[in-house]
C-alpha positions in Angstrom: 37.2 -33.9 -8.0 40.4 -32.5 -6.0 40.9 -29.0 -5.9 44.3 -29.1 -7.9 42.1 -30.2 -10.7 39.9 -28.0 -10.7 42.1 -25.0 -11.3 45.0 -24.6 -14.1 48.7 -23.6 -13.5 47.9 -20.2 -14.9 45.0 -19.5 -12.0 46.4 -21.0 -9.5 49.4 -18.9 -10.3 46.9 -15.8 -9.7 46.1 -16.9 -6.7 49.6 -17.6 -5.2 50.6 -14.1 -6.4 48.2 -12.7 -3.9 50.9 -14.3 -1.5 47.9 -14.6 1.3 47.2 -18.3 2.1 43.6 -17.1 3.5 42.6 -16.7 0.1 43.6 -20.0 -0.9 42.3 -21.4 1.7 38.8 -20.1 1.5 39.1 -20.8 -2.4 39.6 -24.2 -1.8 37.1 -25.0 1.1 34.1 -23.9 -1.2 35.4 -25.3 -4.2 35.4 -28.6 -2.2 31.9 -28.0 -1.2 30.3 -26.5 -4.1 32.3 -28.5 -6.3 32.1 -26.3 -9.9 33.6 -27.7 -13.0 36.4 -25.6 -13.0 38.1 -22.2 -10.7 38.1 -19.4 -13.0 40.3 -16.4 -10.9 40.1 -13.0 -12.4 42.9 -10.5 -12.0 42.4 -6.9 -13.1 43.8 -7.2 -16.6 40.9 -6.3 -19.6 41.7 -9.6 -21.4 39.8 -11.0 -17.5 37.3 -8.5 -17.5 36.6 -9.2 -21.2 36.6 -12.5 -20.2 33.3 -12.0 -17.8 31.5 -9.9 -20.0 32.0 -12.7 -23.1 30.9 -15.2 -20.6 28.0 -14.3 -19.7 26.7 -13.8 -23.3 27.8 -17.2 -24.1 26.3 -19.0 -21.3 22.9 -17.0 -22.2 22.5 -14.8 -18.8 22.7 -11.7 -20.7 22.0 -11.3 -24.8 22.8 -7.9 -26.9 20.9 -5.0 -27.5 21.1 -3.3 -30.7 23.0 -0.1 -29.3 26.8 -0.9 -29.0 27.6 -2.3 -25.5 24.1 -2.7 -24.2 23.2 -6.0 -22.9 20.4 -7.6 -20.9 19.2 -10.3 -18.0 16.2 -11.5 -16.7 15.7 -12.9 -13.2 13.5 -15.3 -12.6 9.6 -14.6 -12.3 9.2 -14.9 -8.5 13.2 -13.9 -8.4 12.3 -10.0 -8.8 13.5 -8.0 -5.6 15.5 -8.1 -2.5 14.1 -11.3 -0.3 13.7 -9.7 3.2 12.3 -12.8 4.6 15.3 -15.3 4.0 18.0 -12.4 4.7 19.3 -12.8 7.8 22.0 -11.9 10.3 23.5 -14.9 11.8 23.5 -14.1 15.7 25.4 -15.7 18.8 23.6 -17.3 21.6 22.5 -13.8 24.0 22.8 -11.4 21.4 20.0 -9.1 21.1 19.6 -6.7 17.8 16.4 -4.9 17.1 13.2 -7.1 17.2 12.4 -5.7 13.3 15.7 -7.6 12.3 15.4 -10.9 10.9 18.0 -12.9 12.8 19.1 -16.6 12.5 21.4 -18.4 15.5 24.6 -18.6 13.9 25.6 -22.4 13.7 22.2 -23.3 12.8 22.1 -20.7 10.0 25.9 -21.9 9.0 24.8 -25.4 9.1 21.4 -24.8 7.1 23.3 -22.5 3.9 26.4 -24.5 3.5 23.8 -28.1 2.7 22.5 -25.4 0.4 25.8 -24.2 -0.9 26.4 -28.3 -1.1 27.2 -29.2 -4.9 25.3 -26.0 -6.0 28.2 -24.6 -8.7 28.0 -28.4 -10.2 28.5 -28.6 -14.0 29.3 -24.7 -13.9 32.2 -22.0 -13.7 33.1 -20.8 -10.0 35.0 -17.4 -10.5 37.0 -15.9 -8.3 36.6 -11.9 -7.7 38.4 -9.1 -6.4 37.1 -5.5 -5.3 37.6 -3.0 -3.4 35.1 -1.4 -1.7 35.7 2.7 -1.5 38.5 4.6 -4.0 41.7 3.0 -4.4 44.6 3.8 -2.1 42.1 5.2 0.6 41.4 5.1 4.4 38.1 4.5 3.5 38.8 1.4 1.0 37.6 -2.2 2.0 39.2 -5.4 0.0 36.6 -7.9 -0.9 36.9 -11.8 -2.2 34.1 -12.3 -4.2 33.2 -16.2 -5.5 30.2 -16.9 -7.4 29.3 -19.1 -10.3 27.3 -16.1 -12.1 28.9 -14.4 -15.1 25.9 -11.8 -14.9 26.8 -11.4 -10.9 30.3 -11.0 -11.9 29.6 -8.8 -15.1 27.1 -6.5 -12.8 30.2 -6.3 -10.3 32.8 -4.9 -12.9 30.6 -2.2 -13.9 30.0 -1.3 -9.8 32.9 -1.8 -8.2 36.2 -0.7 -8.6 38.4 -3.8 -9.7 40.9 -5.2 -6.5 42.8 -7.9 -7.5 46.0 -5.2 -7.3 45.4 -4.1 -4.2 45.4 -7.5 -2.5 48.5 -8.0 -3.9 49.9 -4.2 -2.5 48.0 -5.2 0.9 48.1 -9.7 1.8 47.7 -8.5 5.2 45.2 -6.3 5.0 41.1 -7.6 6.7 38.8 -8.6 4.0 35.4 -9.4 3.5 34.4 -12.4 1.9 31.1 -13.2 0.1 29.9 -16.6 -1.4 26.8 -17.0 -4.0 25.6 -19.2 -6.0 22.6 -19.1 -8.1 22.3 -22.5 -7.6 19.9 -24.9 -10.1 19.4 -23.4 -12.7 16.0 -23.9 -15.3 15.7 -23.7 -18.7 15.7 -20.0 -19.1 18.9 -20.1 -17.1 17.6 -18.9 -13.8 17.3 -20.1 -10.2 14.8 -23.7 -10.0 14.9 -23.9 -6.2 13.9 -20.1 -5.2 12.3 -22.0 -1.8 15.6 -22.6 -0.9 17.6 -19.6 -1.4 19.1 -17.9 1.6 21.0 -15.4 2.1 22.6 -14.9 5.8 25.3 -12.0 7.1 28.0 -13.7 9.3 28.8 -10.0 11.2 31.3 -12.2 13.2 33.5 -13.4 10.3 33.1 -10.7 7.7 30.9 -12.7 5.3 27.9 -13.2 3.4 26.1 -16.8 2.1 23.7 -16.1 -0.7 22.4 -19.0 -2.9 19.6 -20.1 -5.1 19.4 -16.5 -6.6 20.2 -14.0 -8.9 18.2 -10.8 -8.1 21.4 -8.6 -8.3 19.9 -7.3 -4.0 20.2 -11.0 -3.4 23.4 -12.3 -5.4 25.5 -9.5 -5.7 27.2 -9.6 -1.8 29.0 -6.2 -2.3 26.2 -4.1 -2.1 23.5 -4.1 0.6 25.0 -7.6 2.1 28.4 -6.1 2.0 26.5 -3.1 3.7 25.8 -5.0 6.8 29.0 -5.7 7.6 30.3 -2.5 6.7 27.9 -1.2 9.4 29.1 -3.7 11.8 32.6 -2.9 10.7 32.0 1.2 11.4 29.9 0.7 14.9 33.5 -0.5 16.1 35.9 1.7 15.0 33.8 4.9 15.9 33.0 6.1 11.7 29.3 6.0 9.4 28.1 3.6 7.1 25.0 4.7 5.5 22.5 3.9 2.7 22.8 7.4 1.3 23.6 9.7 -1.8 26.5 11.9 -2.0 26.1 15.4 -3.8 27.9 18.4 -4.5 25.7 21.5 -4.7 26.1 24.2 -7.5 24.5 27.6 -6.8 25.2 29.4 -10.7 26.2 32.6 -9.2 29.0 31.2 -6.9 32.2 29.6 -7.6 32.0 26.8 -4.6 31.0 23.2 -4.6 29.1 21.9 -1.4 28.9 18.6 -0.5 25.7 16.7 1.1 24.9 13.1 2.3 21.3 12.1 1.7 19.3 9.0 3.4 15.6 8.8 1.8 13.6 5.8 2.6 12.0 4.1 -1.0 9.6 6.6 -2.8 10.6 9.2 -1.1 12.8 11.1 -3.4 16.3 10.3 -3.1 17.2 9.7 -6.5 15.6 12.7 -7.8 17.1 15.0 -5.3 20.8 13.4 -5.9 20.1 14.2 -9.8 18.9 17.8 -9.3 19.7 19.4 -12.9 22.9 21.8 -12.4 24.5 19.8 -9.6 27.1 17.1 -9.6 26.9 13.3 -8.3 29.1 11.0 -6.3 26.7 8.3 -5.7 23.3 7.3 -5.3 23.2 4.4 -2.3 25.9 4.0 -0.3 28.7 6.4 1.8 31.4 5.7 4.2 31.5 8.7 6.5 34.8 9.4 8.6 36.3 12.3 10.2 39.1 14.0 8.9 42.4 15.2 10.4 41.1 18.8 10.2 37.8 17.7 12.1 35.5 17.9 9.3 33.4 14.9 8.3 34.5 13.4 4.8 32.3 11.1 2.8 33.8 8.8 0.0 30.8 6.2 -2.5 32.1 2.7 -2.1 30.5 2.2 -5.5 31.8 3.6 -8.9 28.5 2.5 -10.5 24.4 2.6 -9.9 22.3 -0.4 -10.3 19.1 1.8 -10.5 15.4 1.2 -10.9 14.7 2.2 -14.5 10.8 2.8 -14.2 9.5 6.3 -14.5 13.0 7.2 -16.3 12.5 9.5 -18.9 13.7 12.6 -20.9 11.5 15.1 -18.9 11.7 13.8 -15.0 15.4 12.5 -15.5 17.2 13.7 -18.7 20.7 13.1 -17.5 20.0 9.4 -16.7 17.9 8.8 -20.0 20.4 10.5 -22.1 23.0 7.6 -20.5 21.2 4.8 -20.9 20.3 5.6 -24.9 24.1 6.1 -25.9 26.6 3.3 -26.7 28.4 1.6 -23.2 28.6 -0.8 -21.0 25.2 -0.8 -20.0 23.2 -3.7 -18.3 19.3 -3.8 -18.4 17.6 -6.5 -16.1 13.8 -7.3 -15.9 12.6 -4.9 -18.9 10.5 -5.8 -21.9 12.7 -6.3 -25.4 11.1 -6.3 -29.1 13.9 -6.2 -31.3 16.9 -5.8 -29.9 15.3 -2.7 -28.4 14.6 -2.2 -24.4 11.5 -0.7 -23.1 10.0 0.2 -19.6 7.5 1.7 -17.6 6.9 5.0 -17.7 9.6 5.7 -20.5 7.5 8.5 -22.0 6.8 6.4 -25.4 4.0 3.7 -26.4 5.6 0.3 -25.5 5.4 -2.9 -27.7 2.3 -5.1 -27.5 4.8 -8.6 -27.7 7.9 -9.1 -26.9 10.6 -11.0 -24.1 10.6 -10.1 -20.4 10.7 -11.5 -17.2 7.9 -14.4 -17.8 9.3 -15.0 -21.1 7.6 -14.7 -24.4 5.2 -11.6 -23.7 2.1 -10.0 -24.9 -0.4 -7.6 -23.7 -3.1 -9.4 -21.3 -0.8 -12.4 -21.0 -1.8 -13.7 -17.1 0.7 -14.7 -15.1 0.5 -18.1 -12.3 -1.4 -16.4 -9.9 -4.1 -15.3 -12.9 -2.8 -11.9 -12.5 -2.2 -9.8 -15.5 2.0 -9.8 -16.1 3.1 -5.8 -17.3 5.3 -5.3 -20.3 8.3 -4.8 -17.6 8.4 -5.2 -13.9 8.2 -2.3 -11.9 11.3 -2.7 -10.2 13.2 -3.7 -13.3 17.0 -2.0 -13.2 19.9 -0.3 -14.7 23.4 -0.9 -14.3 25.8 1.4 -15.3 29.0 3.6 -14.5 28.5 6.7 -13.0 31.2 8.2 -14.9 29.0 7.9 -18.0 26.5 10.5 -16.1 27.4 14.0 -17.1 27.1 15.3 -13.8 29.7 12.8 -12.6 31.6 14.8 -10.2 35.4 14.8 -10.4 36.4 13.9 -7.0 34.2 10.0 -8.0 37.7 8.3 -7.0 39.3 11.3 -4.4 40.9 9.0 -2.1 40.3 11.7 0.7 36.8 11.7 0.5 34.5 14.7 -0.1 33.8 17.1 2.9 30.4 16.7 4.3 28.9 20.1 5.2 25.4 19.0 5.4 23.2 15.7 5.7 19.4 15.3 4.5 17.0 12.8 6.1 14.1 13.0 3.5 10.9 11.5 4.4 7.4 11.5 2.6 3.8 12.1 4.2 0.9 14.3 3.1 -0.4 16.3 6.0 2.6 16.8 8.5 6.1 18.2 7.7 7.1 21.4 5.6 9.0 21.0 2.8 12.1 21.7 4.1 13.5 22.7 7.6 16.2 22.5 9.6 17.6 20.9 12.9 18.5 22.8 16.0 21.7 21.3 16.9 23.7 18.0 15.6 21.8 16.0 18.7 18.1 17.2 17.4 19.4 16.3 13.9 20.5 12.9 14.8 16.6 13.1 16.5 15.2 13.8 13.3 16.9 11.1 11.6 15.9 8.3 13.7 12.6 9.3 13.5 12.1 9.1 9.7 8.8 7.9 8.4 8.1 7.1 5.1 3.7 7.5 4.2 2.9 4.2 2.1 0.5 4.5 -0.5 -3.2 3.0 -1.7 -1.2 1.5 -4.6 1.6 0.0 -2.4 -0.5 -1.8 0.3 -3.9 -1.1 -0.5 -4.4 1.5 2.3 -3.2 5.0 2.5 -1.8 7.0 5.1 0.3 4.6 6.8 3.1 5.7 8.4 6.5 3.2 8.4 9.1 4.4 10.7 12.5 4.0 9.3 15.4 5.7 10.7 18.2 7.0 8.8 16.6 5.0 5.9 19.3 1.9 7.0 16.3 0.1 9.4 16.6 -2.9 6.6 20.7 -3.0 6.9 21.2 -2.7 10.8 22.9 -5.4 12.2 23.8 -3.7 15.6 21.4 -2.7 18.3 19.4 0.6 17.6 20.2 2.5 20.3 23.5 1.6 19.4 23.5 2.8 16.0 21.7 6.2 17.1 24.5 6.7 20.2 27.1 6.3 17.8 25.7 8.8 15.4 25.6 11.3 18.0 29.1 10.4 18.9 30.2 10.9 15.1 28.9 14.5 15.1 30.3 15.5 18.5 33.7 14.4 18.0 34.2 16.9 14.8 35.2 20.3 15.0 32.8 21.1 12.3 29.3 19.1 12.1 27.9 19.0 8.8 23.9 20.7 9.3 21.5 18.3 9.4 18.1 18.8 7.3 15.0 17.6 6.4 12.9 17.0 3.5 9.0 16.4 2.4 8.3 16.7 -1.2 4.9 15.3 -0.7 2.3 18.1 1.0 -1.2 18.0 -0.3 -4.4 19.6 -0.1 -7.3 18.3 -1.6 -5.5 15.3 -2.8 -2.7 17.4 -5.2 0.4 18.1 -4.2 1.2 21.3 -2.9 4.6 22.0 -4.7 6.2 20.1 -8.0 9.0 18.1 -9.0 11.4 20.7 -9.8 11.0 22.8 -6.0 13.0 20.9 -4.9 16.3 22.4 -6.4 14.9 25.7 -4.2 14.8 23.9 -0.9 18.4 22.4 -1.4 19.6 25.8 -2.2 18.2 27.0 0.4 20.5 24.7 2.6 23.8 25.5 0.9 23.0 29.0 1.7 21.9 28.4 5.5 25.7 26.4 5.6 27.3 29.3 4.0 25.0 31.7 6.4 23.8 33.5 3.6 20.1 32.9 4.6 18.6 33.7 8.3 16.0 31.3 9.3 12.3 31.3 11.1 12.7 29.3 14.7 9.8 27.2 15.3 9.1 24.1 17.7 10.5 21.6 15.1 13.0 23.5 13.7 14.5 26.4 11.0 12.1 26.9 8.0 13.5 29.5 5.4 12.1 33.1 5.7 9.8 34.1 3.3 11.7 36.6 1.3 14.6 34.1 1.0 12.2 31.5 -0.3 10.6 33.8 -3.0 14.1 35.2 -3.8 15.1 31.4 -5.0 11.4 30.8 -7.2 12.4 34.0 -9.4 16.0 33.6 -9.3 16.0 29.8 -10.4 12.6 28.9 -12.3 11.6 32.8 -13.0 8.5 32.4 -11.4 6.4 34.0 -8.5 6.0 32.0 -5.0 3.2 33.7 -3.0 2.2 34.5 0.7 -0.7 31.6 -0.1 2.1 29.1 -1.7 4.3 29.8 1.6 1.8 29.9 4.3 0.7 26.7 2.5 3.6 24.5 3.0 5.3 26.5 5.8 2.5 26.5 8.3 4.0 24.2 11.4 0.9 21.4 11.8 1.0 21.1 15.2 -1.1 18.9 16.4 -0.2 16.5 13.7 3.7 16.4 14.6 2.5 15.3 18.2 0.5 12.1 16.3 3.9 11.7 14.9 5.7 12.1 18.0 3.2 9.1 19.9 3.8 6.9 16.8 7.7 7.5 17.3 7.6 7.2 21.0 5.5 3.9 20.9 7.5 2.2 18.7 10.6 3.2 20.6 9.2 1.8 23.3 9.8 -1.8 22.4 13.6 -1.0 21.8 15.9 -1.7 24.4 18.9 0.8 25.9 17.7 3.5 23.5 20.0 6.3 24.7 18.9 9.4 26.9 19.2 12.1 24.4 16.8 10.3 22.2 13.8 10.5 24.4 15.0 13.9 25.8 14.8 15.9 22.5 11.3 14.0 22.3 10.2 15.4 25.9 11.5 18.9 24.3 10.0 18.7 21.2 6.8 17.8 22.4 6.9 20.6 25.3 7.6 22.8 22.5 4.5 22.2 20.2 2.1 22.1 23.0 3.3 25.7 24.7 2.7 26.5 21.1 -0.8 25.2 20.7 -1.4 27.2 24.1 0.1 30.7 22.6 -1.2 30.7 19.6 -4.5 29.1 20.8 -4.6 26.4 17.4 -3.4 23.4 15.8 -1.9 25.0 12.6 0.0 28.5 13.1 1.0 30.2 9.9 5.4 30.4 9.7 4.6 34.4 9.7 2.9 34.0 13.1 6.8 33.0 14.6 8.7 35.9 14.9 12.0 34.9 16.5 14.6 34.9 14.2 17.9 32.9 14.2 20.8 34.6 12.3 23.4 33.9 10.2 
């Protein structure tokens, strides 16, 4: 069937209203190739948004939940999280990016997803999307043409995004990026029948992504971590940050003053709880788009409006704000969880859950085995929320500030059990940028079976890279030195034990991050020591009784304070081999290592022992 019959007058009309023929053209090419039923193109109006939402309820991706506005999706059983293996970044013939990136050359990866893409919307709707990536009528927005043949993709995208078919029309000259997915075959429970073949590949060079054969929302939805990649790609050129972390503004009760921090936490290592700190106010949760100001100061702006978040371990004592959202009427989508009754239920939910009921597999009930023979939960563990941030009451108000937020201070959180303190402080922007790029997340004896293993990740963004690593690292110390005013750079480990139990809880953190608004607004002074500033002592218990009315010893201090030695130069060889294997990784890098290391050791030989207590370090740096 011809394009021209494919799509009515009244859509096509949309389209030409845009008055840019790339659009057209691109529209037409894929219709022509994954030859859909009919174009569907959706403008910004609510009777088009309405239309998605209806959509997908009719054609049976999402159903109702009793509360008003909730709805809900399953993906298909071995359809369940982001495919690492069949992402790839198509590359040019010579091009060299990190070895851990999964690459594809670029014609044969073209050639291989578009036979995939090949008649894949047959017999269904292609809809044609428009976002825009970043708050409206910004330096940091990015326009993005979005075609899939998903109403849940397209649904999960109106609650994330910020809607763009107006601003193509203000900007038809304007770059965009352009992002193709279909879910391909689908089975009888309306999800993806050929998950061997789905692929999903990054064109850096052309600003697009190919997903098919999927419908995991980290596989089908191309404006978030595909869209990251280029993004990335985008920023490495014209000299500005695109990073997979959380933007926060920080509260201290007895001070009228917001202040703002970027956060990159690999998984499990805390970021979500330390964005949500009770008291403080939230931008986003995943992705920030840093750039400097006029004034010199680094702004940060969330591309998103929206969080598609895991839901496990949500409940009304470890996330009240977040549980309180999703148990009030709105638009709210739940993916992968177990229903009984037009009720949702998941992991760690703090309540007994059902014994029957629907989830990912289908018809469920307790001891049900799965294909492998495996017992299949009540809900997968990564099953997920969607929802607006603006239904979060600790939504902060400048969400859609076109200018951004000033960034006066960046966390690189990381998790082991023996090495770091829980919080500490870099001694310039360069040994920041240092600490970021060495990042390790510890995994876990119920992740891979062994404990103790240590996964370097820098900046969290190892998995969304798509430009050499030394690059990335030079430009980040390029970023900082270019500003008049660097935002501090800190680090985080909320995971210290002895004896197998943690050393602090949950809720310490909210000391250690007002700690660091204090340090930016030199209220505090700060202990030196070879890896950094840790908080003095008196500053420390100060914050214990001030904000939880309770006591934090000499013991608790010394504790978590003392600088291991000897096991941040195990760190440093695991760092340093790894690194090895990277090409052109810049100077400064392996310099602050040489310094770093010198430093520990003349401290082993002063202090005549692995582990020095923080009282044991008497310089002090000021405010």
């Amino acid at each position: 069937m011809k394009f021209k019959e494919l799509i009515d007058r009244e859509n096509y009309e949309k389209l030409k209203s845009l008055d840019n023929e790339k659009i057209i053209e691109k529209v037409k090419k894929y219709a022509e190739i994954c030859k859909p039923a009919k174009i569907t193109v959706v403008s910004d109006s609510p009777f088009d948004i309405n239309y998605i939402r209806n959509l997908s309820l009719e054609c049976g991706e999402e159903k109702k939940l009793k509360t008003k506005g909730h709805t809900y999706h399953f993906d298909g059983y071995y359809d369940q999280a982001r495919d690492k293996q069949n992402t790839k970044v198509l590359v040019e013939k010579g091009r060299k990016l990190s070895r851990v990136i999964n690459t594809i050359e670029r014609e044969k990866g073209l050639k291989e997803v578009h036979q995939y893409l090949e008649e894949a919307m047959k017999g269904k709707e292609m809809l044609v999307r428009f976002f825009c990536l970043g708050p409206k009528n910004s330096d940091f927005s990015i326009l993005a043409l979005q075609i899939t043949d998903s109403a849940y993709v397209a649904h999960s995208e109106d609650i994330l995004y910020r809607q763009g078919y107006e601003e193509f029309k203000k900007n038809p000259d304007k770059d965009f990026f352009f992002l193709v997915h279909s879910a391909g075959k689908l089975d009888e429970r309306k999800n993806s029948a050929e998950i061997d073949k789905r692929r999903i590949y990054i064109d850096v060079l052309k600003n697009r992504v190919f997903t098919v054969n999927n419908q995991y929302a980290g596989n089908s939805l191309g404006l978030k971590k595909l869209a990251l990649r280029l993004a990335i790609n985008k920023a490495h050129k014209e000299d500005w940050l695109c990073e997979h972390m959380f933007i926060m503004g920080v509260k201290p009760e007895d001070k009228n003053r917001t202040t703002y921090f970027t956060g990159a936490y690999p998984s499990a290592c805390g970021k979500t709880s330390t964005a949500m700190i009770p008291g403080q106010s939230i931008i986003g949760d995943d992705i920030a788009y840093i750039r400097p100001g006029e004034d010199g100061i680094a702004y940060a702006a969330n591309i998103e409006q929206g969080i598609f978040g895991i839901i496990r371990d949500v409940n009304p004592d470890d996330d009240p704000i977040i549980y309180n959202a999703l148990n009030k009427p709105g638009e709210i989508i739940f993916s992968n969880i177990l229903v009984k009754d037009k009720k949702p239920y998941w992991l760690g939910m703090g309540r007994k859950l059902p014994g029957k009921g629907e989830n990912f597999s289908g018809e469920w009930h307790k001891g049900k085995k799965g294909p492998h023979g495996k017992e299949v939960p009540p809900a997968h563990k990564n099953a997920r929320y969607t929802l607006r941030i603006k239904e979060l009451e600790n939504a902060d108000f400048r969400l859609d500030d076109p200018k951004g937020v000033p960034v006066q201070g960046i966390i690189y959180g990381g998790r082991d059990s023996d090495t770091s303190v829980p919080v500490y402080e870099s001694l310039s922007w360069s040994h920041g940028v240092f600490i970021g790029a060495c990042l390790e997340s510890e995994t876990t004896a119920a992740t891979l079976g062994k404990a103790g293993l240590r996964k370097l990740s820098p900046m969290a963004n190892m998995d969304f890279i798509v430009v050499p690593l030394g690059t990335y690292i030079e430009n980040h110390l390029k970023f900082g030195e270019n500003l008049d005013f660097c935002p501090k750079i800190f680090s985080t480990n909320y995971f210290l034990k002895e004896k197998g139990e943690f050393l602090n809880a949950k809720t310490d953190k909210k000391a250690w991050i007002m700690w660091m608004e204090g340090r930016i607004h030199e209220e505090y002074d700060a202990v030196e020591t070879p890896i950094g500033k840790i908080p003095k002592y008196e500053d420390i218990k100060d914050l214990f009784m001030k904000l939880f009315g309770k006591d934090f010893s000499k013991n608790d201090y010394e504790k978590q304070f003392s600088i291991r030695l000897k096991k941040f130069l195990e760190k440093l060889e695991r760092v340093e081999e790894i690194y090895s294997q990277e090409e052109e990784i810049p100077k400064f890098f392996y310099k602050h290592l040489e310094q770093e290391r010198e430093r520990i050791k003349t401290a082993i030989q002063k202090f005549g022992k692995d582990v020095v207590s923080p009282f044991e370090f008497k310089k002090m740096i000021k405010k």
